[in-house]
C-alpha positions as CSV (number, residue, x, y, z in Angstrom):
1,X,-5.8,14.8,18.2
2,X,-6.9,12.7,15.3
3,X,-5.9,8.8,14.7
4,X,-3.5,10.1,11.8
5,X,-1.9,12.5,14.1
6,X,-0.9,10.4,16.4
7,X,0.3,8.0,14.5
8,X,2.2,10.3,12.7
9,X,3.8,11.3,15.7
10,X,4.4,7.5,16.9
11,X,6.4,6.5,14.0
12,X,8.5,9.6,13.9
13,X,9.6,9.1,18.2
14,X,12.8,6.8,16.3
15,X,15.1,8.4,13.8
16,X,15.4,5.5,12.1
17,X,11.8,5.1,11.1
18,X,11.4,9.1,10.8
19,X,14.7,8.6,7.8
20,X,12.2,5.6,6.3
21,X,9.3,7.8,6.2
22,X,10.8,10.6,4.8
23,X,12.9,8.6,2.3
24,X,9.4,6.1,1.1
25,X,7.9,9.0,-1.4
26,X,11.4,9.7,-2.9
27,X,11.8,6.1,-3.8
28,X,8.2,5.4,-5.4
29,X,8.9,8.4,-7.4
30,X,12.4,7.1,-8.5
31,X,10.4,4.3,-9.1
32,X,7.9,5.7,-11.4
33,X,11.2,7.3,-13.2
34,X,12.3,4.2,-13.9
35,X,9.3,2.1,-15.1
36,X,8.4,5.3,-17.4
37,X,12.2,5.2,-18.7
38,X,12.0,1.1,-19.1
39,X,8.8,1.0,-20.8
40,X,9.5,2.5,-23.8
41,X,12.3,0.5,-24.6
42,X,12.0,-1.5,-27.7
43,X,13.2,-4.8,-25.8
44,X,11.0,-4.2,-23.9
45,X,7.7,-3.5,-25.6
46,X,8.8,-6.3,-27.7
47,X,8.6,-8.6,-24.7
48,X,5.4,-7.4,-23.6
49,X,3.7,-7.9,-26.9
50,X,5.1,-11.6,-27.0
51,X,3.5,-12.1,-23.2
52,X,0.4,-10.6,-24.6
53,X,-0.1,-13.1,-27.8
54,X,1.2,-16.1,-25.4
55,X,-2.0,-14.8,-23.5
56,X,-4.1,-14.7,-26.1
57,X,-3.1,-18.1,-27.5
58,X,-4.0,-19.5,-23.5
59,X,-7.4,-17.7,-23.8
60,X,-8.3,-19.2,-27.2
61,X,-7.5,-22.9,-25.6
């Protein structure tokens, strides 16, 4: 049995860690939803262009 294997196996022994593995790759993918959804908002690209020319004004010092 490989190192994954059993560590698979060790953290699925509990129910509640088994529920937090099985539930981790649903909430990075909400996740991803999200930030694709928020990024395109105009407040928010506005924002990020402001953040970028305060960098480049701290570059130029």
């Amino acid at each position: 049995m490989s190192l994954r294997t059993r560590l698979i196996w060790a953290l699925t022994q509990e129910p509640d860690t088994l529920r937090a593995l099985l539930v981790t790759p649903v909430w990075f993918v909400i996740l991803g939803i999200a930030w694709a959804a928020l990024r395109r908002r105009p407040r928010h690209v506005a924002r990020e262009a402001a953040f970028r020319s305060e960098l480049d004004g701290a570059q130029q010092d």
